[in-house]
N, C-alpha and C positions, 0 to 999 in steps of 0.2 A: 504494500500500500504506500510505505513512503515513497520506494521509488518512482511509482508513477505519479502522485504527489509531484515531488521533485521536478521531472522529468515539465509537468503542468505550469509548475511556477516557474520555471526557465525560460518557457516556451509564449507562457503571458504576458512575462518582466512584471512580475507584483513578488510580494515578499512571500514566505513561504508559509505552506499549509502548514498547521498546527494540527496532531491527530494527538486524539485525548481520552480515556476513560469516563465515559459516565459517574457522576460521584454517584449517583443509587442505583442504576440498571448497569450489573454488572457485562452485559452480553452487546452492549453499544457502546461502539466506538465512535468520536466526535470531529468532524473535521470544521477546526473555526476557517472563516472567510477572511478577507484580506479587505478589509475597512478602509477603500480610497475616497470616502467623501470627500474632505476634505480639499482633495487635487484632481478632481476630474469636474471638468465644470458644463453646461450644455450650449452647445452651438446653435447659430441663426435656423439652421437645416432642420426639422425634426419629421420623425415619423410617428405615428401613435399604433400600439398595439393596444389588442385586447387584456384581460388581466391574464389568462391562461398562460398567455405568449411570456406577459412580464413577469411572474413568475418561474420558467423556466429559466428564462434570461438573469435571474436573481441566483438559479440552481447552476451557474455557471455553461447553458444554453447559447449560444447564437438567437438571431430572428428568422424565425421561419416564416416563408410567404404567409401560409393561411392564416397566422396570427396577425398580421398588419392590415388593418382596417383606416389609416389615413396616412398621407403623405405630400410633401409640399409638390404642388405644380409642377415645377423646373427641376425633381427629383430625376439625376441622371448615376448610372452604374459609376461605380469609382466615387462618388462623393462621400466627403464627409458627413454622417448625419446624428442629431443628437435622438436617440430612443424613449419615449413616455408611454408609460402605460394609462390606459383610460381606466381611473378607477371607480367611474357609475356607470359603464357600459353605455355613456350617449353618442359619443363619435358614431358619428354614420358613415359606412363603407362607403369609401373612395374620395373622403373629403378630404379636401383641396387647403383650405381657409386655418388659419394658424386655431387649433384648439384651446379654448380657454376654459373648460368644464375642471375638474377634477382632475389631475393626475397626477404620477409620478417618476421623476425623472431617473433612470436607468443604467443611462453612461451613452458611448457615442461608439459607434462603429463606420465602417466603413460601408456603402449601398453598394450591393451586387447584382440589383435589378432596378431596371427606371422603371417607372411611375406607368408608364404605357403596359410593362411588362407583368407590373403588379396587380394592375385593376382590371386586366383583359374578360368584358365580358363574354366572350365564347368557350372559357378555358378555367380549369381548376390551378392553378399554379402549386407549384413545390418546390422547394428546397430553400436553402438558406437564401434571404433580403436583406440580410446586414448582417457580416461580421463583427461582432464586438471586438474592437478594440483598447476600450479602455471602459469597461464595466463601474457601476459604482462601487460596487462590493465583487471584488475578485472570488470567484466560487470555483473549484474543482468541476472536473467533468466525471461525470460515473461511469459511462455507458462504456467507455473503455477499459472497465477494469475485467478482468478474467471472471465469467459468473462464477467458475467450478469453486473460487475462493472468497467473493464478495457478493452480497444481495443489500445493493444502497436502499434503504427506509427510511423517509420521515419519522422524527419523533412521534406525531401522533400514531403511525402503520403499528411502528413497532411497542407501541404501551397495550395495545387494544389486549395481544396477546396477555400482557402482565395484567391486565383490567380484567378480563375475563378470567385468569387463573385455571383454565383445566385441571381437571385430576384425571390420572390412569382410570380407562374403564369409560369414560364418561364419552361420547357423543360432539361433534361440533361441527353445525353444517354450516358453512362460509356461503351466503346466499348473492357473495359481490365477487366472487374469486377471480380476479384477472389481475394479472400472471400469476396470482397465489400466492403473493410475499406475506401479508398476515398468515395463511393458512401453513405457512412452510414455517414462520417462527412459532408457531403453536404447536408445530408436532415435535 
């Protein structure tokens, strides 16, 4: 885990993952984030995702298209742009017009698709809309850690099990099971 750690904050230029013990769940390990509020500041450029998008984005994520629901006009590939997430869900798709609802700001990435490419009404769009490059909060990526060794869980995932306490013998049907990460720390 460190190494890939390591290998993450070299590759970000942020300081390094902190991995930690739980002080009361013995069985969770903690990776602190890398708290650049402070020095990342947001540019004129901005794009607004939805909350889903801005939370992954917060989980050390990229912006994926289907998460972006507004973008400036003159949004062209290569630009620099600042990331906000809509936190009342009122940004209407494909708007143009600088957002002043609610939101939060994310960090600034690089745009890998224009504005034309994003909002294509004939087409589902996929994949990365903006590279983060300077996040507000530096977070690890999971999804490349070996599964056969690591299953990443939110604190909440992983208490359910401790909350519910099974005993041997007893019964427990997961009626939400996809991928199974609660159901897999229960058994």
């Amino acid at each position: 885990l460190n190494q890939h750690l390591e290998a993450q904050s070299a590759e970000k230029g942020s300081g390094a993952f902190v991995v930690e013990e739980h002080a009361s769940i013995p069985d969770v390990l903690l990776v602190r984030v890398v708290d650049q509020s402070l020095t990342v500041h947001p540019g004129p450029s901005q794009i607004i995702v939805d909350t889903m998008c801005g939370a992954a984005v917060l989980r050390g994520s990229d912006v994926f298209a289907p998460g972006v629901i507004g973008a400036d006009i003159a949004l062209r590939a290569g630009t620099m742009v600042s990331v906000w997430a809509d936190l009342e869900g009122r940004c209407l798709r494909g708007a143009t017009a600088v957002y002043t609802g609610r939101k939060q700001f994310l960090g600034n990435g690089e745009a890998l698709l224009d504005r034309a490419a994003l909002f294509k009404h004939d087409s589902k769009i996929r994949g990365v809309a903006v590279a983060m490059t300077r996040p507000v909060y530096s977070s690890p990526r999971f999804h490349t850690l070996p599964e056969d060794l690591f299953f990443p869980q939110n604190l909440p995932s992983i208490l359910t099990g401790h909350v519910l306490s099974p005993r041997e013998g007893e019964l427990v049907l997961d009626m939400c099971a996809a991928p199974g990460g609660k159901t897999t720390h229960i058994a």
